[in-house]
N, C-alpha and C positions, 0 to 999 in steps of 0.2 A: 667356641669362643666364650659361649655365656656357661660358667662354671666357675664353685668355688671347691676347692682341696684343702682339706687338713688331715695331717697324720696322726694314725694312733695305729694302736696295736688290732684292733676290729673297726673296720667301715662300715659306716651306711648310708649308704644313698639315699637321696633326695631328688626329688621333681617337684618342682612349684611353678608356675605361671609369672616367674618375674618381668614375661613382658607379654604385651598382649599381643594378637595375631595382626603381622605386617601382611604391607599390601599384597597385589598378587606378583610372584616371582623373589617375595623377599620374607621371610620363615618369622622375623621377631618387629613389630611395632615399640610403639610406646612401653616405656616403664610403668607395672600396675602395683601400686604404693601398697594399696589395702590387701587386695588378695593376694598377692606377690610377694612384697617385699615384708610385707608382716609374717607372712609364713617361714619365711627364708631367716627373718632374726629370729621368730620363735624356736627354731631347731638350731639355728643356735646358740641362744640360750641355754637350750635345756641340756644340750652337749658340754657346755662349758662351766652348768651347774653339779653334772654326773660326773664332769674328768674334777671339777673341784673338791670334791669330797670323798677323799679318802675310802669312807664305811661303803660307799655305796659299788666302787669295783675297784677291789685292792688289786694295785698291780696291774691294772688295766687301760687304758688310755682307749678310750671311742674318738674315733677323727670320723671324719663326711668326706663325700664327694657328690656336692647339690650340683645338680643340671638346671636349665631353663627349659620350659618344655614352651614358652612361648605361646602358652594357650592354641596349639594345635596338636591333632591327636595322630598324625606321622611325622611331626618332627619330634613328638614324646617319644614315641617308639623308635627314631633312630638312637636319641639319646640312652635310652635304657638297653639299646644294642650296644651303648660303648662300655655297660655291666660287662655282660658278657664277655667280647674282647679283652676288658681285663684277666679274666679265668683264665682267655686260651693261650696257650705255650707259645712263643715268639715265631714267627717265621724265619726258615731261612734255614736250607740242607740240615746237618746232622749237630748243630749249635758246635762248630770249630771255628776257631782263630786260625789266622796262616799260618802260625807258628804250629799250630795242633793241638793248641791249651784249649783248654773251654774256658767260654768269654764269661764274667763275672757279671750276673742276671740279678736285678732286684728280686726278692722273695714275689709271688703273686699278691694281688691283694685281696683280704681276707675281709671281701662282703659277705654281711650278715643277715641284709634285710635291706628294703627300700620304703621311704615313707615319701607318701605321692601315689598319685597324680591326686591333684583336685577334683578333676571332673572322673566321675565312675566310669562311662567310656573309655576315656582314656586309662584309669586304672586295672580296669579289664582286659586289654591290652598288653599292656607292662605286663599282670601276674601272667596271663598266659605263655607269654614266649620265656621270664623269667622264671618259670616251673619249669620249665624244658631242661632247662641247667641246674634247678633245684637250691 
């Protein structure tokens, strides 16, 4: 639920701490303005200053897919699990319609890189399982 999507031709992912660690039984507290939400405009910003100009990637469009990592270091790493899932081929038998056409599938999404986590921990974390997939 805590996530922002925009389209472009290459993605990348984000994790920032936009909210801080809720009590026990509940993953996301409070909204944290400074380390949070300032990181979350800074990317993007700088996404919206790179898709503005032309010289910098002709023909290119960079879009995101920023997570909340909720300043805890296993709800990050579920989140940087839904990277993944994106890569992997849909479920579900041999991809036929009843009919026997194949069903019309979005292209995968072409993640690039991920910038996050805040805390090294957690960033340690993310790279490890997110080499696995390369």
């Amino acid at each position: 639920p805590h996530a922002i999507r925009l389209e472009g031709d290459l993605t990348l992912g984000g994790l920032f701490p936009v909210h801080s660690r809720g009590p026990a039984g509940v993953p996301c507290g409070p909204v944290k303005k400074e380390k949070g939400i300032h990181r979350l405009e800074a990317m993007l910003y700088a996404l919206d200053r790179v898709n503005g100009d032309p010289r910098v990637l002709p023909n290119l469009t960079l879009g995101a897919r920023i997570l909340d990592t909720c300043s805890r270091d296993t709800y990050a790493l579920e989140q940087a699990l839904s990277f993944v899932r994106s890569l992997l081929p849909p479920e579900g038998g041999d991809g036929r319609c009843a009919d026997g056409s194949r069903p019309q599938r979005p292209p995968p999404e072409r993640l690039v890189g991920v910038i996050g986590a805040s805390a090294s921990s957690v960033s340690i974390m993310v790279a490890n399982v997110l080499r696995l997939f390369a």
